[in-house]
C-alpha positions as CSV (number, residue, x, y, z in Angstrom):
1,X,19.4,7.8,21.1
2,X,16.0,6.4,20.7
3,X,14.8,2.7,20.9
4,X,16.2,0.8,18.3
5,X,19.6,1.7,19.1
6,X,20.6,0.0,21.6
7,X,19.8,1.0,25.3
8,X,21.7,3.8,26.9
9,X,23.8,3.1,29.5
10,X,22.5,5.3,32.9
11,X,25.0,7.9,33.7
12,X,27.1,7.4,30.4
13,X,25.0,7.7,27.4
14,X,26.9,4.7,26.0
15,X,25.5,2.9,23.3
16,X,25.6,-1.0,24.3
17,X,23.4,-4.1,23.8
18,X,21.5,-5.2,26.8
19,X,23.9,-8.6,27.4
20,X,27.1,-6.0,27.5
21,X,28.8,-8.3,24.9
22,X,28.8,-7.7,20.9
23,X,30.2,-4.2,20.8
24,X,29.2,-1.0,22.4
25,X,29.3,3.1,21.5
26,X,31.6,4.8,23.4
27,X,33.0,8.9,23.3
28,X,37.0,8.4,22.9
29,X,39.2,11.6,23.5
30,X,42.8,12.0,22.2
31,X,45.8,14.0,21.4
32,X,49.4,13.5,20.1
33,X,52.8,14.9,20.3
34,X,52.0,16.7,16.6
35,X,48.4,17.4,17.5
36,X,47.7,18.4,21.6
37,X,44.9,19.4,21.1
38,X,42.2,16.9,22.8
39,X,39.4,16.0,20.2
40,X,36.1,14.0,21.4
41,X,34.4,11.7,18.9
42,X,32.3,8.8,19.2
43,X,33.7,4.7,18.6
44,X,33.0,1.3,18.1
45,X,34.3,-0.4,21.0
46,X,34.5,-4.1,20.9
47,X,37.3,-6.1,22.6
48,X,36.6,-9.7,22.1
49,X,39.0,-10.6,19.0
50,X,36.8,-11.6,15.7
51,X,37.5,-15.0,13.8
52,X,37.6,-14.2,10.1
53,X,38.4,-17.9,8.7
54,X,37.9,-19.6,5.5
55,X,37.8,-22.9,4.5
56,X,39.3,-24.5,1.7
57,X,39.9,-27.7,0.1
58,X,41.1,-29.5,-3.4
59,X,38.9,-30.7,-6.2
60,X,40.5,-32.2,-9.1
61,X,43.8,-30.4,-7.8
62,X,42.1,-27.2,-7.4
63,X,42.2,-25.3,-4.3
64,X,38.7,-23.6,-3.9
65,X,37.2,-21.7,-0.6
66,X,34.3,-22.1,0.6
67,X,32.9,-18.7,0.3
68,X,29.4,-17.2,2.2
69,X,26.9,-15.0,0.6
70,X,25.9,-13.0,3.8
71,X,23.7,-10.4,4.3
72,X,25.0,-7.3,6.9
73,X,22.6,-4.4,7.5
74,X,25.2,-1.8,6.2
75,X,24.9,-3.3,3.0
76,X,23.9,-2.0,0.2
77,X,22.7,-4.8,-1.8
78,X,22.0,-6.7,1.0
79,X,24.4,-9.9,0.4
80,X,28.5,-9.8,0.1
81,X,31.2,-12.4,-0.2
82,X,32.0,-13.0,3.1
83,X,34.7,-15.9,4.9
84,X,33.3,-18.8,5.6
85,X,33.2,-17.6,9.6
86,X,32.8,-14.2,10.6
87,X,32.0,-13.9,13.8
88,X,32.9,-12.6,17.5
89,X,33.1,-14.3,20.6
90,X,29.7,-13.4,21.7
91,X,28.9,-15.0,18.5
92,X,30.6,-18.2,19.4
93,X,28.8,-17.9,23.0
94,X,25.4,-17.6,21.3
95,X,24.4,-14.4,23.3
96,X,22.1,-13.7,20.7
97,X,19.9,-17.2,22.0
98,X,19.9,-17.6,18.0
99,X,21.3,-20.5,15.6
100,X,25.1,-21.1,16.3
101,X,27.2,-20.0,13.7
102,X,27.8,-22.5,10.5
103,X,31.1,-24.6,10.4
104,X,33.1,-22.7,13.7
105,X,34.1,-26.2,14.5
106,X,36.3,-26.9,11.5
107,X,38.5,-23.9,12.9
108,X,39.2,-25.6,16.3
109,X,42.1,-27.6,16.9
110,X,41.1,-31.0,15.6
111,X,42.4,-33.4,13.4
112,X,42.9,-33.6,9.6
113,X,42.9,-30.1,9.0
114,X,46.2,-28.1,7.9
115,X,46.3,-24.3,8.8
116,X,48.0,-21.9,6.0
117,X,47.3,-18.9,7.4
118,X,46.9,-17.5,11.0
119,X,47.3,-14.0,12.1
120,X,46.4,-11.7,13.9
121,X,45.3,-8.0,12.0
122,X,43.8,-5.0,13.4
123,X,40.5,-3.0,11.8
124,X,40.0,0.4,10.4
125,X,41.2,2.1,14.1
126,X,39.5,5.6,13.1
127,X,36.3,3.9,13.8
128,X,37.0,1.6,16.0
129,X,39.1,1.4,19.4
130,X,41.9,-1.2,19.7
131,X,39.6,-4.1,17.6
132,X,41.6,-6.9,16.3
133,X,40.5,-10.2,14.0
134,X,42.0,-13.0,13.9
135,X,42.6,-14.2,10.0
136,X,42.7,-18.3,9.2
137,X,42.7,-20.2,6.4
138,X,41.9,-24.0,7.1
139,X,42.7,-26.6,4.3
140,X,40.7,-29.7,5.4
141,X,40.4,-32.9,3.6
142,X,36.9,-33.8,4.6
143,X,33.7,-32.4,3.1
144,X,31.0,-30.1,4.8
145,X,27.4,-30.2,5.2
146,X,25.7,-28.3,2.0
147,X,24.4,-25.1,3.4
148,X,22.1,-22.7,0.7
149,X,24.5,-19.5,1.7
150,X,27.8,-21.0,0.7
151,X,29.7,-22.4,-2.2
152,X,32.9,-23.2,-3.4
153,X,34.9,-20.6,-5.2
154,X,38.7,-21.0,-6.8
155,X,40.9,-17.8,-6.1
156,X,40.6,-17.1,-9.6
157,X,37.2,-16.8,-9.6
158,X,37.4,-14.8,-6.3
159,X,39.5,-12.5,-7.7
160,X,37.3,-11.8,-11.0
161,X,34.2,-10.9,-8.5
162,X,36.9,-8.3,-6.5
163,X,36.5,-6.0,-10.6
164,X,33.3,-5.9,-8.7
165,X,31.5,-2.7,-6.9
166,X,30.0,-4.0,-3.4
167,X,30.6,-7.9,-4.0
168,X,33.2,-8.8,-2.0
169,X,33.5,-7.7,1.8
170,X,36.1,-6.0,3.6
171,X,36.7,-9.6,5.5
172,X,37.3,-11.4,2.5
173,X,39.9,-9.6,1.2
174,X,41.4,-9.0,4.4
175,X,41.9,-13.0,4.8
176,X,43.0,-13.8,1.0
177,X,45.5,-10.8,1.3
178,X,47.4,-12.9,3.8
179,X,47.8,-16.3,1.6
180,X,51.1,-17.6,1.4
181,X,53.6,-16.7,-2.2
182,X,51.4,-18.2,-5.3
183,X,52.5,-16.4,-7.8
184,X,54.5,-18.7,-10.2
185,X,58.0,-18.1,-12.2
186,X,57.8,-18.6,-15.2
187,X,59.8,-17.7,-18.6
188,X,57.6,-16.8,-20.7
189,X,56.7,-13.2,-22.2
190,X,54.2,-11.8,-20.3
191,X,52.9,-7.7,-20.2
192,X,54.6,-5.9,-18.4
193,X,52.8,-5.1,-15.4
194,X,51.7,-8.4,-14.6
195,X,55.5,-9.3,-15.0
196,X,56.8,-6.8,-12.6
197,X,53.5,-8.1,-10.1
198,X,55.1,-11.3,-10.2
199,X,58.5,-10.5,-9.5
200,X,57.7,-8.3,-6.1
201,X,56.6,-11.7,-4.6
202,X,60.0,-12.7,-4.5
203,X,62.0,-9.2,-3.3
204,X,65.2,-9.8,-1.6
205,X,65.0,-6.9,0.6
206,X,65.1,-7.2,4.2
207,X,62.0,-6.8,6.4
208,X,63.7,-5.6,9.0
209,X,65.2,-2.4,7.9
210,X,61.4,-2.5,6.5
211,X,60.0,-2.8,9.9
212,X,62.7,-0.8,11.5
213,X,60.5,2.2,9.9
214,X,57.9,1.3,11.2
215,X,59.3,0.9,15.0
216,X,61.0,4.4,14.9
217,X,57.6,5.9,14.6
218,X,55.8,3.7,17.3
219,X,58.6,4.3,19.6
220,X,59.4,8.5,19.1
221,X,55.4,9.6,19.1
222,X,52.9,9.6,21.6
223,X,49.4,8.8,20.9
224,X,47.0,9.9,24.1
225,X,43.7,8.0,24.4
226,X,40.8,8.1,27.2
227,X,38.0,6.3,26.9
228,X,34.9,8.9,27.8
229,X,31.3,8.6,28.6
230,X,28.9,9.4,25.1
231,X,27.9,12.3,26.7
232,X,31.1,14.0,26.4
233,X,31.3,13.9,22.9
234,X,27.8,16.9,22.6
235,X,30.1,19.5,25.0
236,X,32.8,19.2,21.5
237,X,30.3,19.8,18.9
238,X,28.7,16.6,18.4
239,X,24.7,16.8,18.8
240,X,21.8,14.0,18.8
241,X,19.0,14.7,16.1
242,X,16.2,12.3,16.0
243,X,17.7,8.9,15.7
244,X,21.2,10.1,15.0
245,X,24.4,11.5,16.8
246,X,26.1,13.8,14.5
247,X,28.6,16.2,14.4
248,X,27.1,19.9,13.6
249,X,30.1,21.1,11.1
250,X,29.0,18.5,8.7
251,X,32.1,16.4,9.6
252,X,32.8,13.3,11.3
253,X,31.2,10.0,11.4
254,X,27.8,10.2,12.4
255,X,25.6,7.1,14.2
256,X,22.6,6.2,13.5
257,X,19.4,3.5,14.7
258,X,18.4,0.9,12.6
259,X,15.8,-1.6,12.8
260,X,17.3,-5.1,10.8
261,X,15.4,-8.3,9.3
262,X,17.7,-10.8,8.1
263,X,16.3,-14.2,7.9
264,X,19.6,-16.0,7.3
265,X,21.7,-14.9,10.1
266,X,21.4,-16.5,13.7
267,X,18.1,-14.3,15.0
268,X,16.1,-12.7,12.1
269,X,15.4,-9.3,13.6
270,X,17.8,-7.5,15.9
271,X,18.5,-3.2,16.3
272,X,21.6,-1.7,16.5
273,X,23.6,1.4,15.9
274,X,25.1,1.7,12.5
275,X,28.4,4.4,11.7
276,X,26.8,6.4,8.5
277,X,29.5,7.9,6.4
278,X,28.5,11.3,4.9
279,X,30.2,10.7,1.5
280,X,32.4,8.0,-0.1
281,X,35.6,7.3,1.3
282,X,38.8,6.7,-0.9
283,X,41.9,3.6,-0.6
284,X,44.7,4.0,-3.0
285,X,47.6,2.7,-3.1
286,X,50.4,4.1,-5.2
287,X,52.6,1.3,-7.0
288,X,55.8,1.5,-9.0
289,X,58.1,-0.5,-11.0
290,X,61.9,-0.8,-9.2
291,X,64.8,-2.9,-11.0
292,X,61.6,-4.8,-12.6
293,X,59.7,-5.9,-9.6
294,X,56.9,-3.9,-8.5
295,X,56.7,-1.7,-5.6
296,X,54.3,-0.6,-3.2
297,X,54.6,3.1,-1.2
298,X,52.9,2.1,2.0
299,X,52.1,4.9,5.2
300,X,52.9,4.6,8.5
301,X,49.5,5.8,9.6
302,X,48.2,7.0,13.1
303,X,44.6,7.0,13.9
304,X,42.6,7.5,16.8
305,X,42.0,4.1,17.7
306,X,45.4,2.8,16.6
307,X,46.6,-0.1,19.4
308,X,50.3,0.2,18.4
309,X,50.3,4.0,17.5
310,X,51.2,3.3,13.9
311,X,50.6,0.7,11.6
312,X,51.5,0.1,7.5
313,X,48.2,1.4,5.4
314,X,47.8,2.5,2.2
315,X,49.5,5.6,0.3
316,X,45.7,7.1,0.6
317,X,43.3,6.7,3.2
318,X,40.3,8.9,3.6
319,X,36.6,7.7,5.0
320,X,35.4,10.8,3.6
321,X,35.3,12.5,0.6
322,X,38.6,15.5,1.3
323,X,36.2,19.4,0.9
324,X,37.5,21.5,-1.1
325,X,38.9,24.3,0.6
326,X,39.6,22.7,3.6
327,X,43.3,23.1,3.3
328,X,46.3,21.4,2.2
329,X,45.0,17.8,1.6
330,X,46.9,14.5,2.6
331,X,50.0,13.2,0.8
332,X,49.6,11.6,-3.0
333,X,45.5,12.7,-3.0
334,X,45.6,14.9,-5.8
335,X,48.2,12.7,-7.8
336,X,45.7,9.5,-6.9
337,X,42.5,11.6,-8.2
338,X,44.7,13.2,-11.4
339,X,46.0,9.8,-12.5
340,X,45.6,9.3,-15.9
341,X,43.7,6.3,-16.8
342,X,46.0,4.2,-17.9
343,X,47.6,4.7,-14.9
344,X,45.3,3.2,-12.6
345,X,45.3,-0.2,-12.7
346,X,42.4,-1.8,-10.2
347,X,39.2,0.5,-9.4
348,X,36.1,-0.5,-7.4
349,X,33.8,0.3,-4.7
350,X,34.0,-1.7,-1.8
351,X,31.7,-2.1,1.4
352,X,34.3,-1.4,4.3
353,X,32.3,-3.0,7.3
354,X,28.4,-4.2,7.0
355,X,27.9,-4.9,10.4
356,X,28.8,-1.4,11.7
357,X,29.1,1.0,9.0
358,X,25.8,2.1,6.4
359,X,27.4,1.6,2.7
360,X,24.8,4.3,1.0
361,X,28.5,5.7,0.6
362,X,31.0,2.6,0.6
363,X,34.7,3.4,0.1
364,X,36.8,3.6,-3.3
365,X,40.0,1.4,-4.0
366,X,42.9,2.1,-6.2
367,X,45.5,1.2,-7.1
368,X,47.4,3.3,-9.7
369,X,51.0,3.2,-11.3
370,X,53.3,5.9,-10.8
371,X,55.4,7.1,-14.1
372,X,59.0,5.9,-14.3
């Protein structure tokens, strides 16, 4: 790949910055017990684990978060809601030789601060290998220096701006989603929907025979994966044209140079490689009402970079757009995409990953109501 993406390594072809922190380009080749066939692609490797951690803190009795408008050079309207921190280890380390990163310290063990959430989650393992964030949320007690890119949000107004197409990041809703129980019981009449949302927060059934699911499948397949020189990846189809590596059927996720100017973040000019997604992607999640309380039918889903061979996603999960004609498509797509549309109750476009992945085509969610 040309200047501007990153130099290649001698020998390898691998696409890594010069410091060999940040993340790097590698070929990946796998097969399974239902598929042993060995594929080659290209993937993000990056093993330091992210900190995706938001701030938050009462006024008037009103939690609010403190929210960062942040510009990524994936996306495609330049700034997203992002957490208050979202950054790497070389981040933290200032590789970059650039501004350290805005309010890092108010996530490190120190006083007056009370932790409601901390987790760690994995990241979209088709396109990257192994990669892992680790999700806080910090209530503190003390106020923060005023800083142009951030303001204080309620969840309520958070949750308007997810209606949205592009405004909230992947990151954002990947920390809120792991907020403790705040729905509230109440008596009073409500529509139904709504109703039933409320009364899955307080399901009696056990997460271990939930789980146990999800442990049969992690401990009965095999999942083979070998890290391989970039090279690899043109002797199985893939081929470099110009500033991008792409695969010649059309399919795949190709890579691409950039070139980025982003006065706000901690250097204002940079190159990288970017993923580039030939068409949009789709999330849906299929929901239903059981006994009253509202369900969710969630997939134990394998993908190439997957650390644990199978982790809970969504009914539907495509990053590309399924071609017609290319055979039986997965599980639940044609009943997502035939929905009537009464049916589907959230719909937006959403960025999936500005740092590493060009949102000229971002990725769908759903979420739609199955019929009784």
């Amino acid at each position: 790949m040309p200047a501007g993406g990153g130099p290649c390594e001698d020998g390898t072809g691998n696409l890594r910055h010069e410091t060999g922190r940040f993340f790097s380009v590698e070929g990946l080749r796998t097969s399974s017990d239902l598929d042993p066939v060995d594929r080659i692609q290209p993937i993000i490797v990056q093993p330091e684990v992210g900190l995706l951690g938001i701030l938050a803190r009462e006024f008037d009795g009103v939690l609010h978060f403190l929210m960062q408008a942040k510009p990524e050079p994936g996306n495609v309207n330049g700034l997203q809601l992002s957490p208050t921190v979202q950054a790497t280890r070389s981040n933290f380390d200032e590789v970059h030789r650039g501004r350290s990163t805005p309010f890092l310290d108010r996530f490190i063990q120190r006083p007056g601060r009370r932790v409601l959430v901390d987790a760690i989650q994995s990241e979209q393992a088709d396109w990257f290998l192994h990669k892992r964030n680790r999700n806080m949320v910090v209530e503190i007690d003390s106020g923060v220096a005023e800083h142009c890119s951030f303001r204080w949000l309620t969840l309520g107004q958070i949750r308007r701006l997810l209606l949205r197409d592009d405004l909230v990041n992947m990151d954002t809703r990947s920390v809120l989603a792991c907020l403790p129980n705040c729905a509230r019981r109440t008596r009073r009449r409500r529509r139904r929907f709504p109703a039933a949302l409320r009364r899955s927060f307080y399901g009696e059934t056990e997460l271990n025979a939930i789980t146990g699911c999800l442990i049969d499948v992690q401990a009965l397949r095999v999942l083979r994966q070998q890290k391989v020189p970039l090279n690899q990846v043109y002797e199985d189809g893939w081929q470099r044209i110009g500033a991008t590596i792409r695969h010649r059927s059309g399919e795949g996720l190709p890579i691409m140079a950039v070139e980025v100017t982003a006065e706000q973040r901690e250097v204002a000019s940079w190159t990288q490689p970017l993923l580039a997604p030939v068409s949009q992607g789709l999330m849906a999640l299929v929901v239903r009402r059981i006994n009253g309380a509202l369900h969710a039918l969630v997939a134990a889903r394998s993908d190439v970079g997957t650390l644990n061979f199978a982790e809970f996603g969504p009914t539907v999960q495509l990053r590309s757009a399924w071609p017609r004609g290319k055979g039986n498509p997965p599980p639940y797509l044609e009943y997502v995409q035939s929905a009537a549309p009464g049916r589907v109750r959230y719909d937006a476009v959403a960025l999936v990953r500005g740092w590493a992945l060009l949102s000229t085509r971002a990725t769908g969610s759903q979420v739609v109501e199955a019929g009784p």
